[in-house]
C-alpha atoms as a printed R data frame, in Angstrom:
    type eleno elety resid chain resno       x      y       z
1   ATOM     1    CA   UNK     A     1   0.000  0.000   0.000
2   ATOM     2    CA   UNK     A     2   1.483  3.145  -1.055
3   ATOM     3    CA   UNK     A     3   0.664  6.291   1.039
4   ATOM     4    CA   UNK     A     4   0.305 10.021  -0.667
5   ATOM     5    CA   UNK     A     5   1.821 13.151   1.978
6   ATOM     6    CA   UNK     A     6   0.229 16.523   0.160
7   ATOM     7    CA   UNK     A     7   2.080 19.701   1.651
8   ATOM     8    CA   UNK     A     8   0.641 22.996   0.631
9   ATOM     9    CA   UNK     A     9   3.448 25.184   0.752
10  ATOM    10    CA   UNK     A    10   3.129 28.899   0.434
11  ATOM    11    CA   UNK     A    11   6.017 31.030   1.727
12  ATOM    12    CA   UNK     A    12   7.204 28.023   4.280
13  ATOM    13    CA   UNK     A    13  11.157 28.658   3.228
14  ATOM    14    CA   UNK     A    14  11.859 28.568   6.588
15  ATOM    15    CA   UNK     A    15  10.743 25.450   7.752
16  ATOM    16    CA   UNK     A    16  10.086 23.049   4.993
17  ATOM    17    CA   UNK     A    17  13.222 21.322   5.177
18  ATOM    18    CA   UNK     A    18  13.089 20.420   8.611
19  ATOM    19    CA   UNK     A    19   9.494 19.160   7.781
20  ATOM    20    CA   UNK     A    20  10.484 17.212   4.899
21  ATOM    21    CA   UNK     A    21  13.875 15.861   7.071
22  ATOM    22    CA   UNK     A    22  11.406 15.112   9.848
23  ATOM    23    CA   UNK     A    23   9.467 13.294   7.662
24  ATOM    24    CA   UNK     A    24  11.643 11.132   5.907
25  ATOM    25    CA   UNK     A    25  13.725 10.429   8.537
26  ATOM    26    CA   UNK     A    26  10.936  8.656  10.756
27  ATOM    27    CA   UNK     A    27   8.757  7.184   7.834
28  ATOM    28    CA   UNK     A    28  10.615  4.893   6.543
29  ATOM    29    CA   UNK     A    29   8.867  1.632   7.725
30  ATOM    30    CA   UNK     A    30   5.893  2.779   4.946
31  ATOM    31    CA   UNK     A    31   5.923  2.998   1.258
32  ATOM    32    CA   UNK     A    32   5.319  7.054   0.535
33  ATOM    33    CA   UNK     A    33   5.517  9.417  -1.478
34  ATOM    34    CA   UNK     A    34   5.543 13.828  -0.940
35  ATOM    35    CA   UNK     A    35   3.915 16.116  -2.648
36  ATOM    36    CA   UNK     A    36   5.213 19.589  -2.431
37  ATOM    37    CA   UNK     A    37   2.635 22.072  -3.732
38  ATOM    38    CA   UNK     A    38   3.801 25.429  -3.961
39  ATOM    39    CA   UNK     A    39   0.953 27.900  -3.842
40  ATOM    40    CA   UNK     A    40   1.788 31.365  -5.462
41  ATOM    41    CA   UNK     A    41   5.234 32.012  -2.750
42  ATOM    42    CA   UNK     A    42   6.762 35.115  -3.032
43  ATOM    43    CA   UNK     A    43   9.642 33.808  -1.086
44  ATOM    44    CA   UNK     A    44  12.002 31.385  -2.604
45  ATOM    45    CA   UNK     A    45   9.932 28.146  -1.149
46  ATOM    46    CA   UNK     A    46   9.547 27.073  -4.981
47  ATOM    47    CA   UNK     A    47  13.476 27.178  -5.121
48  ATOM    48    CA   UNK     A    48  13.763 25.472  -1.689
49  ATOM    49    CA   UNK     A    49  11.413 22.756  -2.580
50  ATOM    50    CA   UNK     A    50  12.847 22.086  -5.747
51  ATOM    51    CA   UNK     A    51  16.317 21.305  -4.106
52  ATOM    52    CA   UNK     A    52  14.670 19.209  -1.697
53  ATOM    53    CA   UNK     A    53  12.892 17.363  -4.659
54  ATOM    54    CA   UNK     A    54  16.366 16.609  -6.280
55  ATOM    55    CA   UNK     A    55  17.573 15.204  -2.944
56  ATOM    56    CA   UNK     A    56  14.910 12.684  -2.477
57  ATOM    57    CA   UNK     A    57  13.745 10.353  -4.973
58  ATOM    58    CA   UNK     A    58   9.586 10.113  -3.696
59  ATOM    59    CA   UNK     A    59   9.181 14.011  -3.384
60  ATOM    60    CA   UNK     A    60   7.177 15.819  -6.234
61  ATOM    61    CA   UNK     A    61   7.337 18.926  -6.601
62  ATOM    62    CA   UNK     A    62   4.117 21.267  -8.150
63  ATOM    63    CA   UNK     A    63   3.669 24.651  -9.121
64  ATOM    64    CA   UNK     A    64  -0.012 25.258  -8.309
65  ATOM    65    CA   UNK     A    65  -2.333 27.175 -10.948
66  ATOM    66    CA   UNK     A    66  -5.203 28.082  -8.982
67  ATOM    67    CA   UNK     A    67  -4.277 30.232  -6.438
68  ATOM    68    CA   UNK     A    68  -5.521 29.017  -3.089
69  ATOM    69    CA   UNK     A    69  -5.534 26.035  -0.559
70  ATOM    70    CA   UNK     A    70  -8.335 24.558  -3.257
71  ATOM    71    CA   UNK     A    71  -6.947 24.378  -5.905
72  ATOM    72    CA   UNK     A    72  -3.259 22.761  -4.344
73  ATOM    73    CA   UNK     A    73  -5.385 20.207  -2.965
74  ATOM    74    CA   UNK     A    74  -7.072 19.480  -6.226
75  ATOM    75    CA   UNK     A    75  -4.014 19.132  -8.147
76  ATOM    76    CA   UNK     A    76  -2.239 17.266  -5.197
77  ATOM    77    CA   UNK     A    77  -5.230 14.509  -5.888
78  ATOM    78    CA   UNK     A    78  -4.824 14.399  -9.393
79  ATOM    79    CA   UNK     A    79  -1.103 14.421  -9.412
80  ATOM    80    CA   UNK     A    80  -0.453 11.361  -6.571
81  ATOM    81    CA   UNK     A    81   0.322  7.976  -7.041
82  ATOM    82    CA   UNK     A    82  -0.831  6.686  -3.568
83  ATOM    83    CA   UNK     A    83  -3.935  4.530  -2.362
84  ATOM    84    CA   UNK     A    84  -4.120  6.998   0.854
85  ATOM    85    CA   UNK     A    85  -3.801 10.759   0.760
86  ATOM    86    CA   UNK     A    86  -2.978 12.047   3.606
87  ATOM    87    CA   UNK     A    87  -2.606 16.136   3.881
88  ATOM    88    CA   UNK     A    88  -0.017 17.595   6.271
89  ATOM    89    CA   UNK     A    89   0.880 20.971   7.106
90  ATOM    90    CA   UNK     A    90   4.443 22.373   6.081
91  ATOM    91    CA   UNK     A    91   4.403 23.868   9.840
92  ATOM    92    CA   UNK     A    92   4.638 20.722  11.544
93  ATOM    93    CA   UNK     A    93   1.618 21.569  13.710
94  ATOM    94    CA   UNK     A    94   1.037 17.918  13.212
95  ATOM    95    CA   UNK     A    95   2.113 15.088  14.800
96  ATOM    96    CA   UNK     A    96   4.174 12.610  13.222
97  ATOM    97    CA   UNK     A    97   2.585  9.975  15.626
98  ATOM    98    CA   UNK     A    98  -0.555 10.150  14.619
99  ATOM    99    CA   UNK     A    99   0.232 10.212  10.722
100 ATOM   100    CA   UNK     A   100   1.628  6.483  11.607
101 ATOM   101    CA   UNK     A   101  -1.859  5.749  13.335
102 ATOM   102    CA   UNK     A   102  -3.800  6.993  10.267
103 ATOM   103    CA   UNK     A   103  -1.184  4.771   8.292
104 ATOM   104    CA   UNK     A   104  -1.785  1.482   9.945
105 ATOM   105    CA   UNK     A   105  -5.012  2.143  10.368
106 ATOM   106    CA   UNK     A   106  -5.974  2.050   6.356
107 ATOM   107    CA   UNK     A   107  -3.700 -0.909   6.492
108 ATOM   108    CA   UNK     A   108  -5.233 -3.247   8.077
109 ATOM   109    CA   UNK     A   109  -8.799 -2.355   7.638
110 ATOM   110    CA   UNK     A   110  -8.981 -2.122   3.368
111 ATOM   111    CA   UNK     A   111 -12.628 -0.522   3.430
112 ATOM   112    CA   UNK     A   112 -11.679  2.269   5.761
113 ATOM   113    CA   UNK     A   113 -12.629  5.683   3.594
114 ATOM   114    CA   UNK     A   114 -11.012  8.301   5.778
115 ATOM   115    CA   UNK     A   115  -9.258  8.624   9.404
116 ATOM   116    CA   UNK     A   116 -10.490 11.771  11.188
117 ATOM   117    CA   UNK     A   117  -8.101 13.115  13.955
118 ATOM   118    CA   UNK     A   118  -9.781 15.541  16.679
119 ATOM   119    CA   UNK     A   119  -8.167 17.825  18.747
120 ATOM   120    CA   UNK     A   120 -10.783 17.867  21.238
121 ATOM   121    CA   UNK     A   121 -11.415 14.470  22.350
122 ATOM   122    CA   UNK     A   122 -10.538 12.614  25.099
123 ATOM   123    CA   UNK     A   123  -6.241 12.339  24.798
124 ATOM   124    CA   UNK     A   124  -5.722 14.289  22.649
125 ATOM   125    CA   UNK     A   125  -3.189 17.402  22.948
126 ATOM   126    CA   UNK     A   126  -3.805 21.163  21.706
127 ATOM   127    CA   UNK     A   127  -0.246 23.513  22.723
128 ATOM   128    CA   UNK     A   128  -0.277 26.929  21.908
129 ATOM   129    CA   UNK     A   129  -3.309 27.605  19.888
130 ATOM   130    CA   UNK     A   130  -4.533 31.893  19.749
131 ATOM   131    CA   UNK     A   131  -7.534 31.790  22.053
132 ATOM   132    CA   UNK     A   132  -9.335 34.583  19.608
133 ATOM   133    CA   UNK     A   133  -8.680 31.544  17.087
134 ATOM   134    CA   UNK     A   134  -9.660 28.441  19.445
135 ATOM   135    CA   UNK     A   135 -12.835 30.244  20.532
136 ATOM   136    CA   UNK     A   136 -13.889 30.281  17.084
137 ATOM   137    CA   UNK     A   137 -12.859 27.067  16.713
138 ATOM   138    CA   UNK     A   138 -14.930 25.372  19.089
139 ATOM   139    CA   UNK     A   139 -18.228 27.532  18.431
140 ATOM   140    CA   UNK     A   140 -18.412 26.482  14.704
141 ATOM   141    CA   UNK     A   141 -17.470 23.069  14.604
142 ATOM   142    CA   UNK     A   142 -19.862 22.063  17.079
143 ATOM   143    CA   UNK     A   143 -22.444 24.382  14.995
144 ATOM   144    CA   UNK     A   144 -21.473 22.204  12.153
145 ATOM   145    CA   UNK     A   145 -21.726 18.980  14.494
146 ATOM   146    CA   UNK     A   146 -25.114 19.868  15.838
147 ATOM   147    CA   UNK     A   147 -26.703 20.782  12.075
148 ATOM   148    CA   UNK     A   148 -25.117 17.534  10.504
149 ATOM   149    CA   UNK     A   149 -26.323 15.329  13.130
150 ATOM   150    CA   UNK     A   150 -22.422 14.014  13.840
151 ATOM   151    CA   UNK     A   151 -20.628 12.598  16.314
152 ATOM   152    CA   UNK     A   152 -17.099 14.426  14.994
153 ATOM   153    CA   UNK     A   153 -15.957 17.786  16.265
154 ATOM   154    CA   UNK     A   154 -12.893 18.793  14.456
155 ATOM   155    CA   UNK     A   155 -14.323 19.526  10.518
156 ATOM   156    CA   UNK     A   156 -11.690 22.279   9.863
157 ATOM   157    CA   UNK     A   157  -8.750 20.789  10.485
158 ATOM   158    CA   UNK     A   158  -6.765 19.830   7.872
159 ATOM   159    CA   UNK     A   159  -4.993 16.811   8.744
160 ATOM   160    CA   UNK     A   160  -6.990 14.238   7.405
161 ATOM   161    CA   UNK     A   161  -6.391 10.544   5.063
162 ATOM   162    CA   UNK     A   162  -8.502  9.708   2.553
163 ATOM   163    CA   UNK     A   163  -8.560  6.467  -0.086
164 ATOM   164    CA   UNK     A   164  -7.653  8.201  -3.256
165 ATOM   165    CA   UNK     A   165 -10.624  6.594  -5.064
166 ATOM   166    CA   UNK     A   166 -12.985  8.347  -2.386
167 ATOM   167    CA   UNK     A   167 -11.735 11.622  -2.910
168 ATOM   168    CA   UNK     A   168 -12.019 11.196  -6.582
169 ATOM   169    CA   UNK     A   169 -15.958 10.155  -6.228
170 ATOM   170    CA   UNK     A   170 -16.219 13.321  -4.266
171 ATOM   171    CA   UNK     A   171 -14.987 15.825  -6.620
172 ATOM   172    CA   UNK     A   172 -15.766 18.185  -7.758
173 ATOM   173    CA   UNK     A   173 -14.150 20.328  -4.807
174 ATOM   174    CA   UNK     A   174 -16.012 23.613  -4.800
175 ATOM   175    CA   UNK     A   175 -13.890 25.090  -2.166
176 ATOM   176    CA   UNK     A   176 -10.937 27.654  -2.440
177 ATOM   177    CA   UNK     A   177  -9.483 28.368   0.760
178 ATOM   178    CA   UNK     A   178  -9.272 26.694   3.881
179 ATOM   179    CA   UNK     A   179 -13.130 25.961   3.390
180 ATOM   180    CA   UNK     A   180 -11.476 22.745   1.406
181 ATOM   181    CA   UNK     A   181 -10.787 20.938   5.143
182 ATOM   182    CA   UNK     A   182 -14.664 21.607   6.057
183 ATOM   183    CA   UNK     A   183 -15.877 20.444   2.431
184 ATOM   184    CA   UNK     A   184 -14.077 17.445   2.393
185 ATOM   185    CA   UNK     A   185 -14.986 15.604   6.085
186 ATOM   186    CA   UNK     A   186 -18.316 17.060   5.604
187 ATOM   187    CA   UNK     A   187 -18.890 15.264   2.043
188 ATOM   188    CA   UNK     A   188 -17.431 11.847   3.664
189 ATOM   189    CA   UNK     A   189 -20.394 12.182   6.738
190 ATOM   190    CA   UNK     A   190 -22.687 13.372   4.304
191 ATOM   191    CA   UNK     A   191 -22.240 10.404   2.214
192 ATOM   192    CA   UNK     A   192 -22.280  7.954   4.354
193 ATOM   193    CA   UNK     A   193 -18.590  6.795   3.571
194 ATOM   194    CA   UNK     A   194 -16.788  4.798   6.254
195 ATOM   195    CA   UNK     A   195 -14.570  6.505   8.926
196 ATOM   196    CA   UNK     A   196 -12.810  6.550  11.603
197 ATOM   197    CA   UNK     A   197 -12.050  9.256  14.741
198 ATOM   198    CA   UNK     A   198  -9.150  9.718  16.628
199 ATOM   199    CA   UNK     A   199  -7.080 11.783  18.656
200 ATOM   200    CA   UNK     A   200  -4.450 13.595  17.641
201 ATOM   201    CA   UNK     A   201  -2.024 16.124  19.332
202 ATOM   202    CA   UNK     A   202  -1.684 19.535  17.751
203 ATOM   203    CA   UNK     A   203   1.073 22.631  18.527
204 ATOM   204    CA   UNK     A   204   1.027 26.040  17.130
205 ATOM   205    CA   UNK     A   205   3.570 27.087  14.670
206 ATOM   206    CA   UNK     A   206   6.887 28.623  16.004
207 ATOM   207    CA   UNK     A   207   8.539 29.377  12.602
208 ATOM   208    CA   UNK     A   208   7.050 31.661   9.949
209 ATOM   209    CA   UNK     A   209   3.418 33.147   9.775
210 ATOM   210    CA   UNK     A   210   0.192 31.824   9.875
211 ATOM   211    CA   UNK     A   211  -1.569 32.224   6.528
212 ATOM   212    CA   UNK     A   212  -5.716 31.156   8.050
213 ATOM   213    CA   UNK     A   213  -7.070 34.835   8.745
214 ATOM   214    CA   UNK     A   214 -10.695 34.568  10.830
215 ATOM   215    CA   UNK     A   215 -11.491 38.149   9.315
216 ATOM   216    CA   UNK     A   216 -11.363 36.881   5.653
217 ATOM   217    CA   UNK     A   217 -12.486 33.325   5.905
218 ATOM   218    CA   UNK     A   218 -16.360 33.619   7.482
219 ATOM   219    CA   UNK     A   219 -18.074 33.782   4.471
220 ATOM   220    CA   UNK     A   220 -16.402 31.386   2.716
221 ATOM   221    CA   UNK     A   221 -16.633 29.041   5.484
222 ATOM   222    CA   UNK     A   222 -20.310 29.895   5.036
223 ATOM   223    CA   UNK     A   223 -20.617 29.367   1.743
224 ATOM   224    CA   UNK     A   224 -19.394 25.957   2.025
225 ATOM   225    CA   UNK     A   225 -21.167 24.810   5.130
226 ATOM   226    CA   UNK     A   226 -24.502 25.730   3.053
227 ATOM   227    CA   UNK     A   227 -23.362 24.029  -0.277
228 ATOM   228    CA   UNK     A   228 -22.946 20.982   1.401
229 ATOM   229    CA   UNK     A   229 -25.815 21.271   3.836
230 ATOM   230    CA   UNK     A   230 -28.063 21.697   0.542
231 ATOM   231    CA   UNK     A   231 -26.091 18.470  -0.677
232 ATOM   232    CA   UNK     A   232 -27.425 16.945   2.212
233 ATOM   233    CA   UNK     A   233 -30.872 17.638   1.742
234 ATOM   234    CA   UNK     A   234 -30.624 16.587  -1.803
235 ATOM   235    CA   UNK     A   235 -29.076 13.481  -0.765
236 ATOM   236    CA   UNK     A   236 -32.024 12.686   1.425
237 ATOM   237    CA   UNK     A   237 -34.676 13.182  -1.486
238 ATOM   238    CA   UNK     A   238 -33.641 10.571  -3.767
């Protein structure tokens, strides 16, 4: 089983290559491959990432056309070779743990859709997330839980797997921004797919700048909580 990492990467020249080295360095029980999707830098990430694509034989590296989180995770689908797709944040905010539980997970149960981590179940770990940020946090994914009848809690985050051939079937991805993490759980619930929840640990970044900006995202976060909730009601028709 072959496992694709997708990496959005927009201005991350400072920290990539200890992601990447992080990465490599404690994966190498798994069959993997990284996709490096550089999304409209305008510092020299595209150059970093390149070098670290010649150093490693299972890196890709892709220039992104669609500006946006969106459309790197589109092209990230279409581009990878892997029977999983996990996506993983150049930051590191994620923990390398849990990527192995998602891993062995989809190994040894074949029909598993996604894995779901939460941040707000019992053992799992949240350091040094912006209260402003975590109160907003917790008031709309529980909206979202209570309106889609779920038992999950953590729709935004992006560190998710999915079986290639799932994400495929859900396209296509309507969502530009950061609104891609909600539209993507959201479609697997809504769908009746098979998943799994877990906890996973979680740290804010301590190198380079967040790019998720509460101010800009509402409505788009709105847009997409009401395309799929209209899904939903479709769904239920036929």
């Amino acid at each position: 089983m072959k496992f694709s990492i997708l990496i959005p990467c927009r201005n991350e020249t400072e920290i990539i290559e200890e992601t990447i080295t992080n990465l490599t360095n404690n994966l190498k029980n798994y069959n993997f491959e990284i996709l490096l999707i550089n999304d409209f830098s305008t510092d020299d990430t595209l150059i970093k990432i390149k070098q670290l694509g010649s150093k490693f034989d299972n890196i890709k590296v892709l220039d992104n056309k669609k500006k946006g989180l969106g459309g790197s995770i589109n092209l990230g689908i279409n581009e990878a070779l892997g029977d999983y797709i996990v996506i993983y944040m150049a930051d590191m905010s994620d923990d390398i743990v849990n990527l192995k539980e998602y891993f062995e997970i989809c190994i040894n149960d074949l029909n598993i859709d996604a894995v779901f981590g939460s941040r707000f179940i019992k053992n799992s770990s949240v350091i040094n997330y912006p209260k402003k940020k975590l109160f907003f946090n917790r008031v709309f994914n529980n909206f979202v839980k209570i309106i889609f009848f779920s038992n999950y809690n953590d729709f935004t985050n992006a560190f998710k797997i999915y079986k290639k051939k799932t994400l495929k079937e859900l396209m296509p991805i309507v969502s530009d921004h950061f609104n891609v993490f909600l539209e993507l759980p959201l479609k697997i619930i809504i769908r009746k797919y098979k998943y799994k929840i877990i906890p996973i640990s979680w740290k804010g970044r301590k190198i380079g700048v967040s790019k998720f900006k509460i101010s800009e995202l509402g409505s788009m976060y709105i847009f997409t909580l009401l395309y799929c909730f209209i899904e939903k009601i479709l769904l239920k028709k036929r």
